[in-house]
N, C-alpha and C positions, 0 to 999 in steps of 0.2 A: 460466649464461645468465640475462639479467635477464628479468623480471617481465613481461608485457604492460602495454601500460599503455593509459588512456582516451585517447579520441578524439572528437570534437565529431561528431556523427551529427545533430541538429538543435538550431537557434539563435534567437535573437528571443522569444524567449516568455520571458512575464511570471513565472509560479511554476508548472512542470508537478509532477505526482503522481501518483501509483499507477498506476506504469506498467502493463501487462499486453501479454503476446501472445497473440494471437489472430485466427485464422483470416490467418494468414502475414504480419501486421502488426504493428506497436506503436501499440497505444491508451495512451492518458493525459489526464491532464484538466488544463488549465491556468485552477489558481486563480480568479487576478485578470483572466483574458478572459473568466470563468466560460463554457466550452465544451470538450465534450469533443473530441479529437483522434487521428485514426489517420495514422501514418507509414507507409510501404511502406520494403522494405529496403533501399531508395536514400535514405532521408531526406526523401522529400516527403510535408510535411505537408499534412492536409485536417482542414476543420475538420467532423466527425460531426452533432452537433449545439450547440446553446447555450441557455444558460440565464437564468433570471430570479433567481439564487443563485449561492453557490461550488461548483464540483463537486468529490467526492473521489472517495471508493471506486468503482471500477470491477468488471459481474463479468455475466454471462449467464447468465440464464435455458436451460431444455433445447432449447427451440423454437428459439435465435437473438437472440432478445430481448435488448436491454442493459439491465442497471440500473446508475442511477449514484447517488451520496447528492447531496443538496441539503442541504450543512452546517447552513445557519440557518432552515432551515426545520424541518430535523430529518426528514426525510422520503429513503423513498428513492423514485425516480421511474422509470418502466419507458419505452423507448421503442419504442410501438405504431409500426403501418404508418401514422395519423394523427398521431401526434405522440407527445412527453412527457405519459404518466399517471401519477397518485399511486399508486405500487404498496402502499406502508405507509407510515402516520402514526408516527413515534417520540413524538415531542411528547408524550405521555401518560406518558410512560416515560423520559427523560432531558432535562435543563433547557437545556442548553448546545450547542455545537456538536458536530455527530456530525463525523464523517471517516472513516477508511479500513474498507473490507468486502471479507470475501472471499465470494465465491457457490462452493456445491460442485456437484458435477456435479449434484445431484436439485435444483438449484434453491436451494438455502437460502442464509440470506445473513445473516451477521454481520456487525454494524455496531459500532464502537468510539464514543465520543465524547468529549469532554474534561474533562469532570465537576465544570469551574468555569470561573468568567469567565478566562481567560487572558489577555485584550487589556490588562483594568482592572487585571489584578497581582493578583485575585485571591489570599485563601489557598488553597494546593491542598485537593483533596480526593477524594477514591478515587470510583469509579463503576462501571458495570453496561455488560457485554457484551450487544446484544440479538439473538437468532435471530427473521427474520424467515422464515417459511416459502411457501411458492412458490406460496401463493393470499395472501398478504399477511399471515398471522396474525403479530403479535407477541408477544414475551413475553423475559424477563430469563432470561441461562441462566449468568451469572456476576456477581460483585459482589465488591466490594474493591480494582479492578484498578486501578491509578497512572498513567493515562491509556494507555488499551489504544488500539494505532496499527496501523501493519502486522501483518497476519496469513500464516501460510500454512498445508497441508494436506497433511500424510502420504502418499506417493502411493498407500496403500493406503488413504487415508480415513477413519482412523480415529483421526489423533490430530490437534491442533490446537494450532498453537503463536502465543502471541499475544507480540507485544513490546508491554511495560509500560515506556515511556519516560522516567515520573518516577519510576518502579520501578529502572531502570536494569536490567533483569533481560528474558530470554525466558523465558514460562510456557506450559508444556505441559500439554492433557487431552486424556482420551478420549473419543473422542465417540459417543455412545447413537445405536442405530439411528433415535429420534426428533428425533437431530437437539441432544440435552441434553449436557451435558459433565459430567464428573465425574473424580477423582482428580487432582487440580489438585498440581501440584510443577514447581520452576523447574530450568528446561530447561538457563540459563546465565545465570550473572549479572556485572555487568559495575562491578570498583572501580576502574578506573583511573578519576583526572581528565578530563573531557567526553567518555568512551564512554557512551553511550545509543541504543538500536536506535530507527529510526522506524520506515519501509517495510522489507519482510524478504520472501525467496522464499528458495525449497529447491532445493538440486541432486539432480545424480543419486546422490551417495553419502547424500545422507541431509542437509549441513551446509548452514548457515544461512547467507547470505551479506544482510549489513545495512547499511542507509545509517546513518551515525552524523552528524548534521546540526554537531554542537557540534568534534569534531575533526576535521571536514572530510574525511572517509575512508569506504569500504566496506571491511569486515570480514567475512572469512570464517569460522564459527564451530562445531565441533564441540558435540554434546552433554553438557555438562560446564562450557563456557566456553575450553576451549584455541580460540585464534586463528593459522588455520594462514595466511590471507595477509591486507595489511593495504595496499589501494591510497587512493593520495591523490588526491582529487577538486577542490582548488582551493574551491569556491566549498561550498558547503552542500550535504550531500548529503541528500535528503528520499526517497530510494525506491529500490530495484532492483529487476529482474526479468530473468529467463533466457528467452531467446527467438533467433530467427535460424532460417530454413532447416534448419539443421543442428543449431537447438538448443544451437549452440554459443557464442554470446555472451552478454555482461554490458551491460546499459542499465542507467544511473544519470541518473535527474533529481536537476540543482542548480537552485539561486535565493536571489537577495539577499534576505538580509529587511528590507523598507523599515520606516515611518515608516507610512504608509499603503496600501493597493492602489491608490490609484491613480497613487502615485509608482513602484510596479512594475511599471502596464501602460506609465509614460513612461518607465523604463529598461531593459525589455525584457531583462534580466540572464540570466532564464530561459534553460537547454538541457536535451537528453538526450545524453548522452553513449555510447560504444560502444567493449566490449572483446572482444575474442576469449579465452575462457578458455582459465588455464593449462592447456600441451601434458599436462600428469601428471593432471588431472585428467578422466574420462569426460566424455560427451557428452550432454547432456538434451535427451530426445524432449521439446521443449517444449508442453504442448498446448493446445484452443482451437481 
């Protein structure tokens, strides 16, 4: 019996990102509209809110509250019952573009960012994970990482696996009841030619399922690096996330990488895509 395979679930957007489910929807943020975005399980988009920056990392506060990162600003932003506030200044704490976060259930919120000019061709250069804590303190709770991207979170909460994209590698810690990490060892690393994790979530048996932007695929991936399935996305795949009713599908955002954004808000490349996971594999209470 073959494979499930992707299906077009919504279309027209510029460059979507960090997908997440929540509260019986799909949120994402689309780049170059710079505006965050919730789907319902039919595929109609609305647009949540918008911004005056690019948005990435998606994730809620315990109250309901969204937070979402403002890349070039360096900032993450909280969206009160009046609008977009400065929830935490990064700026003080890393030079470059943040991107993708994950918030755990008490609120905390790790932020990755790129850790050199990437647009100018920059030389690379390693950078710092920042935990931002849920009155806004910040502070660096890891360093060395090869542009830390997608994150996800143990369903017990207690370990943290970050994909390190110029690392070509996922890195796993445990995480301190304060919220700090320690005992840092890589989860799976990844030598085949243009495998590299961007966006990453966890199923139900524990494995890692990742958009790999450069081979145009999502990869499913045990602890170790065995890849148990290996679907082809077509266009760039920058994220997945587990969600559906039944917890039982796969969304994957793709998108062209232009020249500029504003030649990707005029070719509209961007979708989310939508699978029903393989029959052998359990069923994730997706939460949110």
């Amino acid at each position: 019996m073959s494979e499930p395979a992707l299906q077009a679930f919504a279309t027209g957007l510029a460059f979507p990102e960090a997908p997440r489910w929540h509260a019986g929807a799909l949120w994402f943020s689309d780049f170059y509209l710079q505006r965050v975005c919730r789907a319902t399980a039919d595929g109609d988009v609305r647009t949540v809110v918008e911004l005056d920056d690019q948005p990435s990392g998606l994730g809620w506060l315990p109250d309901g509250r969204l937070l979402v990162v403002a890349m070039h600003r360096r900032q993450v932003l909280r969206l009160d019952p009046e609008g977009l506030r400065v929830h935490a200044d990064l700026s003080g704490l890393v030079a470059w573009p943040c991107n993708d976060m994950l918030v755990d259930a008490q609120g905390r919120a790790y932020v990755g960012n790129f850790g050199f000019d990437l647009h100018a061709k920059a030389p690379f250069a390693p950078t710092v994970l920042v935990l931002v804590a849920p009155d806004g303190a910040t502070r660096v709770v890891a360093d060395d990482l090869h542009f830390p991207n997608g994150m996800a979170l143990g369903a017990d909460g207690r370990t943290l696996i970050v994909a390190e994209s110029y690392g070509k590698r996922l890195t796993a810690f445990d995480v301190e009841e304060d919220g700090g990490l320690r005992d840092r060892r890589v989860w799976a690393r990844f030598e085949e030619k243009g495998v590299a994790p961007d966006g990453i979530c966890l199923d139900a048996e524990g494995a890692v399922w990742m958009a790999s932007p450069v081979s145009r695929e999502v990869l499913r991936v045990r602890e170790g690096g065995a890849i148990t399935h290996r679907i082809p996305t077509g266009e760039q795949a920058t994220a997945c996330a587990i969600g559906g009713e039944d917890g039982g599908s796969l969304f994957v955002t793709t998108g062209r990488v232009m020249v500029t954004p504003e030649q990707s808000r005029r070719a509209r490349g961007g979708a989310v895509l939508r699978m029903p996971l393989p029959a052998t594999l359990p069923r994730f209470a997706a939460g949110g």
